[in-house]
TORLOTI-662704 format. One line per field, with one value per residue (C-alpha): residue in three letters; x negated, z negated, y. Coordinates in Angstrom, 2 decimals, decimal comma. Layout:
<nodes>
aa = [ALA / ...]
X = [X / ...]
Z = [Z / ...]
Y = [Y / ...]
</nodes>
This chain:
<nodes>
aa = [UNK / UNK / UNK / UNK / UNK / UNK / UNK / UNK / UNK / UNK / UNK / UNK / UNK / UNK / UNK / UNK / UNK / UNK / UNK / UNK / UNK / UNK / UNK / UNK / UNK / UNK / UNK / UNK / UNK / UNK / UNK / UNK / UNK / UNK / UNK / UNK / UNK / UNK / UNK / UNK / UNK / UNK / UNK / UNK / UNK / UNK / UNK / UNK / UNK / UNK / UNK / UNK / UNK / UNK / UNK / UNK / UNK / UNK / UNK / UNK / UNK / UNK / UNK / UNK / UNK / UNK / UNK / UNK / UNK / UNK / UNK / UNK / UNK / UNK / UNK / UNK / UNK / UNK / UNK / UNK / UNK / UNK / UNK / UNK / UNK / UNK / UNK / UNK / UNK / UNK / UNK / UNK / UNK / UNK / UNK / UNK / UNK / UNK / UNK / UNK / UNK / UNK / UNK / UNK / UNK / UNK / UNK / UNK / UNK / UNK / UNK / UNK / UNK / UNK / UNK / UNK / UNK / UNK / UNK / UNK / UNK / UNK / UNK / UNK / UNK / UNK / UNK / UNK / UNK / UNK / UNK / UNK / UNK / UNK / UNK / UNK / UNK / UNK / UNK / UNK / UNK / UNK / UNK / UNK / UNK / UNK / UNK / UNK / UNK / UNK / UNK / UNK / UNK / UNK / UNK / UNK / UNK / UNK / UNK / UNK / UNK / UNK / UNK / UNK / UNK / UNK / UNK / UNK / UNK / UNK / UNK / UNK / UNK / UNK / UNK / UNK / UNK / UNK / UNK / UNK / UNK / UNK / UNK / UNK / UNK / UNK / UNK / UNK / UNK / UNK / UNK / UNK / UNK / UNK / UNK / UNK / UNK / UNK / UNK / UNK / UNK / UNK / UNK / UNK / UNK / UNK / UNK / UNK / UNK / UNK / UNK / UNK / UNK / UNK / UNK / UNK / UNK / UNK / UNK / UNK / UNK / UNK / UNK / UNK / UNK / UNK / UNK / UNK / UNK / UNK / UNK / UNK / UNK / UNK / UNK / UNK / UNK / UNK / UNK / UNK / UNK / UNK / UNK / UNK / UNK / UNK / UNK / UNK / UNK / UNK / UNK / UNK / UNK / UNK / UNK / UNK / UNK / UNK / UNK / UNK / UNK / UNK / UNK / UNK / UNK / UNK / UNK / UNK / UNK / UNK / UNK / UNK / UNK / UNK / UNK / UNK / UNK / UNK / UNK / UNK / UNK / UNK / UNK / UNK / UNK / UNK]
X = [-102,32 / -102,56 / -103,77 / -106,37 / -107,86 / -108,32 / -110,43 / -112,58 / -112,95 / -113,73 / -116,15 / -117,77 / -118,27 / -119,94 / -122,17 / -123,07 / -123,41 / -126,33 / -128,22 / -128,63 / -129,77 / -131,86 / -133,63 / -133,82 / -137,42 / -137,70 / -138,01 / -139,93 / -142,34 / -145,44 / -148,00 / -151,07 / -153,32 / -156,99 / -159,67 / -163,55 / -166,66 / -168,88 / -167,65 / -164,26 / -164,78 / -166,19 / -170,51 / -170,78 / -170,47 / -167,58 / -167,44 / -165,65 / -163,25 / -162,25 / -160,79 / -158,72 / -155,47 / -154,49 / -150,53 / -148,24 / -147,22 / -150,04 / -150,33 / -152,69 / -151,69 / -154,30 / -155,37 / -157,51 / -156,76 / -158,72 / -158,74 / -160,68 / -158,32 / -155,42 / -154,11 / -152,36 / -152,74 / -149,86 / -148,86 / -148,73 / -150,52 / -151,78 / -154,47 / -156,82 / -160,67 / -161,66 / -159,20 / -160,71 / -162,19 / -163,71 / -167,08 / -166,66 / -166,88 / -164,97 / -163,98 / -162,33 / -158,88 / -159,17 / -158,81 / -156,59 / -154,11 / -154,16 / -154,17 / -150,97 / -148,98 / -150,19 / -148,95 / -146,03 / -142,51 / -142,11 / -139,90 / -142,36 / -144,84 / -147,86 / -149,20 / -152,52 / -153,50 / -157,62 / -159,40 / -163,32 / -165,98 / -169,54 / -171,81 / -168,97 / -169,02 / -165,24 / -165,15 / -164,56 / -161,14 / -160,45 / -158,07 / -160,00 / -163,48 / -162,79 / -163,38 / -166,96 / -168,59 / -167,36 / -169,10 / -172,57 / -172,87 / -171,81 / -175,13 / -175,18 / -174,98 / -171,64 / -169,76 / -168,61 / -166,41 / -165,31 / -163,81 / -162,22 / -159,63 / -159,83 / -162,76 / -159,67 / -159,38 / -157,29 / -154,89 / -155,12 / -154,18 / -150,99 / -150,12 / -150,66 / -148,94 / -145,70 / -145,13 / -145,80 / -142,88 / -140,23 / -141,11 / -141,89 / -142,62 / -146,11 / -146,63 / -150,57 / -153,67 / -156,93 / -160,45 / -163,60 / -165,90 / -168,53 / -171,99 / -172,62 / -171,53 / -173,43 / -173,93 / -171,33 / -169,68 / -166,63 / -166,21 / -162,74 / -161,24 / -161,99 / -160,31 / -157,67 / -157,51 / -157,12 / -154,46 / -152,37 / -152,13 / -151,57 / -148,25 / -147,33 / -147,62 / -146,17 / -142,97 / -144,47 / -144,09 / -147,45 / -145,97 / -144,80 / -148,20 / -150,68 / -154,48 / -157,38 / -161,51 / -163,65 / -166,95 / -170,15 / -172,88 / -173,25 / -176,77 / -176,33 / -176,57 / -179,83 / -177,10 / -178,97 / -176,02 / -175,28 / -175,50 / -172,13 / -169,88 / -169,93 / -167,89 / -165,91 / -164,59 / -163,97 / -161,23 / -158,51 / -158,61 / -158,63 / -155,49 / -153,64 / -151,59 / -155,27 / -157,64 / -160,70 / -161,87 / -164,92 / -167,87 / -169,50 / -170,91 / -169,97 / -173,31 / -174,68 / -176,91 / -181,08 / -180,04 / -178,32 / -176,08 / -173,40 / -171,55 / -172,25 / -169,39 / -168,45 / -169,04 / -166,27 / -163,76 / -164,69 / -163,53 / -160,76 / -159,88 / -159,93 / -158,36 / -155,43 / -155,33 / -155,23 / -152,38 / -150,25 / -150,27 / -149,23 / -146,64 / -145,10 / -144,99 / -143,04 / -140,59 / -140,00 / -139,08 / -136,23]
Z = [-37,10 / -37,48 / -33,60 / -34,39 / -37,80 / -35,72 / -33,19 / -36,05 / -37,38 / -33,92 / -33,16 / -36,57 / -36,15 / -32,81 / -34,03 / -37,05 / -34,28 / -32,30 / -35,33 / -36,42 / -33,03 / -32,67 / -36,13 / -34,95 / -33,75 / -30,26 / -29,05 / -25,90 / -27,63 / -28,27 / -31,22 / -31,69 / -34,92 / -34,59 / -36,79 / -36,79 / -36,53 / -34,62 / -31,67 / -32,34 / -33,13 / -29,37 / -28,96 / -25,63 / -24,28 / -22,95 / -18,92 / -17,30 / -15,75 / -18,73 / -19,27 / -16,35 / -15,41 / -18,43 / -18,41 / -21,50 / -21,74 / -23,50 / -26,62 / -29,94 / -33,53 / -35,26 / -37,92 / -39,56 / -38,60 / -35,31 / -35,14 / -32,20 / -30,03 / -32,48 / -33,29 / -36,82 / -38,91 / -38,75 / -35,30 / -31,71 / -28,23 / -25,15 / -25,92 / -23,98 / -26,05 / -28,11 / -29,96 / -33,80 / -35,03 / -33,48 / -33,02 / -31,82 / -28,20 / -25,63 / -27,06 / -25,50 / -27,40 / -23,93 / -21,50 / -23,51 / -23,43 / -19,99 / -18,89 / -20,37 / -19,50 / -15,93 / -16,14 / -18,02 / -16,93 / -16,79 / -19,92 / -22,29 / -23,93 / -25,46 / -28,99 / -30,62 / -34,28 / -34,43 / -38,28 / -37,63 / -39,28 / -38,00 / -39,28 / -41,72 / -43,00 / -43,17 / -46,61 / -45,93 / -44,88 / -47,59 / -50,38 / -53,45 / -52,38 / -51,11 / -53,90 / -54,41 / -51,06 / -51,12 / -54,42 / -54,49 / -50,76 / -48,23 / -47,16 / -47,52 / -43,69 / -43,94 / -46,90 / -44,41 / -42,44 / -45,21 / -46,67 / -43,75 / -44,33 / -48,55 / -49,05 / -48,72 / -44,51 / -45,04 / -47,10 / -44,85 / -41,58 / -43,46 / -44,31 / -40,56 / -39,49 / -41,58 / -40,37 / -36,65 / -37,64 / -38,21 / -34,10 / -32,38 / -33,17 / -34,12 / -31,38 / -32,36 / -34,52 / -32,19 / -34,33 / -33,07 / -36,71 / -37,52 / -36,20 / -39,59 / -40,61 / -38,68 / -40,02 / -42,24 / -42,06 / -44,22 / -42,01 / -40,26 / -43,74 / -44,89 / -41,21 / -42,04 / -45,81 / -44,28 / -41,55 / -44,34 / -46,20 / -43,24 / -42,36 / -46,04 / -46,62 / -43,01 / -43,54 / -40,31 / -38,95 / -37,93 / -34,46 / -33,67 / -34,35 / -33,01 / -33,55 / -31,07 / -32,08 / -29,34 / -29,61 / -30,02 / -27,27 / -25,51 / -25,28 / -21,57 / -22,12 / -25,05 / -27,82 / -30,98 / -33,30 / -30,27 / -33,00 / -34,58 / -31,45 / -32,20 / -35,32 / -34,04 / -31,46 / -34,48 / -35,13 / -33,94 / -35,73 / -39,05 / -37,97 / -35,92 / -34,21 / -33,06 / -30,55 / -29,33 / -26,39 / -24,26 / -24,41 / -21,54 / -18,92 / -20,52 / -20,14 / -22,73 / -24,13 / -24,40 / -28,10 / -26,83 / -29,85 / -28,76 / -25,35 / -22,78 / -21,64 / -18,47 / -20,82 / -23,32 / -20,08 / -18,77 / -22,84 / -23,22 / -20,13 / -21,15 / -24,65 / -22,62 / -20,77 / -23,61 / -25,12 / -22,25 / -22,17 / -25,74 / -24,61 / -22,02 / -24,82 / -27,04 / -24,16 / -23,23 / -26,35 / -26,81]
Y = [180,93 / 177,11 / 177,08 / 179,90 / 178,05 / 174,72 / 176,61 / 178,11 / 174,76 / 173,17 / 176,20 / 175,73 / 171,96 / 172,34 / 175,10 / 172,47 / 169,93 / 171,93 / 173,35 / 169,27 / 168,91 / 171,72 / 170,10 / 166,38 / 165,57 / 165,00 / 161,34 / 161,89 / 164,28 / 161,56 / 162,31 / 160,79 / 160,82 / 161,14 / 160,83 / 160,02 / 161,47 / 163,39 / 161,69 / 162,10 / 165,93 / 166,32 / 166,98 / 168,00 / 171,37 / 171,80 / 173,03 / 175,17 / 172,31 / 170,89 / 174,44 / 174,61 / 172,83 / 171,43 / 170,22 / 172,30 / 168,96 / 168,32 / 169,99 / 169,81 / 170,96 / 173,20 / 171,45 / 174,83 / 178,24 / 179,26 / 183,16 / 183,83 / 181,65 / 182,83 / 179,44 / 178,67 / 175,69 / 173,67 / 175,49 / 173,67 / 175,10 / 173,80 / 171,57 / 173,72 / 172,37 / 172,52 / 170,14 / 169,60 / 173,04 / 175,81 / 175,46 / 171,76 / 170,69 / 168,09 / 165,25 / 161,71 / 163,11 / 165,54 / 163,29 / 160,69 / 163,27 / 164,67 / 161,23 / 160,23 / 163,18 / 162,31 / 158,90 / 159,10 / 160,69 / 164,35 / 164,11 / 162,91 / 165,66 / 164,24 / 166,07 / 165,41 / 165,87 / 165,36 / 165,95 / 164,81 / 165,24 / 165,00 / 162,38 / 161,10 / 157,70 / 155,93 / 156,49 / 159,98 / 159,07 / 156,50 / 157,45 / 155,67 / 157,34 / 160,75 / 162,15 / 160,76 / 160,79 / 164,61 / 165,17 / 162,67 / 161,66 / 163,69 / 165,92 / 169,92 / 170,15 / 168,49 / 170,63 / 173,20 / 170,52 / 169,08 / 172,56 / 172,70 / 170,57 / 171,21 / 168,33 / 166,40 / 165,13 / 162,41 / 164,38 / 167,36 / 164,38 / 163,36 / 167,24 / 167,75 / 164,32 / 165,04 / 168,60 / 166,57 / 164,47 / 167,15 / 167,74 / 164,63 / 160,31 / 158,85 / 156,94 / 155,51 / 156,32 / 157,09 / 156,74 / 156,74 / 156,39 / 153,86 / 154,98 / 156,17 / 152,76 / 150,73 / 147,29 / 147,13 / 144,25 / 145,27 / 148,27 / 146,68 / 145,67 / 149,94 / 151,02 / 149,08 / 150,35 / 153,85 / 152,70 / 151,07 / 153,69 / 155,72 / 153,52 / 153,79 / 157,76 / 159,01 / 155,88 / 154,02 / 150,18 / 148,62 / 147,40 / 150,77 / 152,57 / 151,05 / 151,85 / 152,03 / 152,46 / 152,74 / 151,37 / 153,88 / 154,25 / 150,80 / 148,85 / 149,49 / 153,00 / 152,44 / 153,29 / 153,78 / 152,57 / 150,02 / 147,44 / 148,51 / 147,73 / 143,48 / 144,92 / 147,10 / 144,45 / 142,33 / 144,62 / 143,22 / 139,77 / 142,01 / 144,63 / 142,55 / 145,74 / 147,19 / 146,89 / 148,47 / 150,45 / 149,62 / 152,46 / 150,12 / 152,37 / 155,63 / 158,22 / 159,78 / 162,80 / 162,27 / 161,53 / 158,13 / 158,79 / 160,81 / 160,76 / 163,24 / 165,31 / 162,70 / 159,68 / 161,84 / 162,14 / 158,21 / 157,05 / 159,56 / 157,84 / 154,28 / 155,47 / 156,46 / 153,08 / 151,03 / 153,15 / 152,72 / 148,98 / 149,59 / 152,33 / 149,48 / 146,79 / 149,29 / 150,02 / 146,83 / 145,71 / 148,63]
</nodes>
């Protein structure tokens, strides 16, 4: 009887064993927060070879529900585009994430959370003047987004980011914002407002999350907001943990204000590049 009661006990603490397991997020599964504007939410069409091949490595978390493509807010899949909301189109988030799971060993998944909102300025995302910009600035065109995610994206990144956690580690925060804020000088001291509190709300170290902004359309390319990217490289001497991706030589549509859907795969691309030197850094200090 003794013999059979340590067995149950032994059975029982093994079974308690896996279910912790089974609940313990997994440290090779790599999530990335992502947040902008248009740019970020993806403006070109997106083709029929960004639709093919892409890893289950790489996965995307609905941030809205998506009916037609039966996807669940709060839910992974496949990060098959598009990768904000339905209606949106390729975005660099693509081809950061195929890249990595490309590079990186077999073990390591790759997850994406992207909330963007079209035209947005970077107060959208900042927590002492959401509430304003979504009542006496934001433009009619731009209400639907914003109910999207509850006139409330920031929020609605943190609900997404903390459900993200239960699964996998925040590895780094990708923006791409600031063409509707172009000229502002104080633009780096806001983006790193919204990363602070960022760290703060999701219980996150600075020099294990690091944050990358690309620059909007280059001069080289005629870049209407071209004028913003002397700021945006200015970024790292204000957030010392981020740094900022080149748009040099990335094409663009006749509107020379968003990328085209190559100059979306080139910056994805680079996006990806930058994270991995980051990646190496964190691994070589472990």
């Amino acid at each position: 009887m003794k013999k059979f009661a340590i067995a149950c006990l032994m059975m029982g603490m093994a079974g308690w064993a896996m279910a912790q397991s089974a609940t313990q997020p997994d440290p090779n599964f790599y999530i990335y927060l992502c947040f902008g504007q248009s740019n970020m939410e993806g403006n070109a069409r997106i083709e029929n070879c960004d639709m093919r091949g892409v890893d289950s490595r790489f996965q995307m978390m609905a941030a809205v529900d998506d009916p037609q493509r039966k996807r669940k807010k709060g839910e992974w899949y496949t990060a098959v585009p598009p990768l904000c909301r339905p209606g949106t189109g390729l975005t660099p988030v693509d081809y950061f994430g195929r890249t990595l799971v490309a590079t990186l060993p077999e073990n390591v998944r790759v997850g994406v959370i992207n909330i963007a909102i079209g035209g947005c300025h970077i107060e959208t995302f900042m927590k002492d003047s959401i509430a304003g910009y979504v009542a006496h600035r934001a433009p009619g065109w731009m209400k639907g987004a914003l109910r999207a995610y509850g006139d409330n994206p920031y929020a609605c990144l943190v609900e997404m980011a903390r459900k993200a956690q239960q699964d996998g580690v925040i590895k780094g925060i990708l923006v791409h914002q600031g063409e509707s804020n172009t000229g502002d000088r104080s633009w780096p001291e806001k983006l790193k407002s919204v990363y602070e509190d960022l760290l703060t709300d999701l219980g996150l170290k600075a020099e294990d999350v690091p944050l990358l902004a690309s620059e909007v359309v280059n001069g080289d390319q005629g870049g209407t907001c071209a004028a913003m990217n002397p700021i945006i490289r200015s970024l790292p001497r204000v957030i010392p943990t981020a740094d900022f991706v080149s748009s040099a030589g990335c094409t663009c549509a006749t509107d020379s204000l968003h990328f085209d859907a190559a100059g979306y795969r080139e910056l994805g691309r680079r996006y990806a590049e930058k994270m991995l030197i980051q990646i190496g850094k964190q691994m070589k200090d472990q």
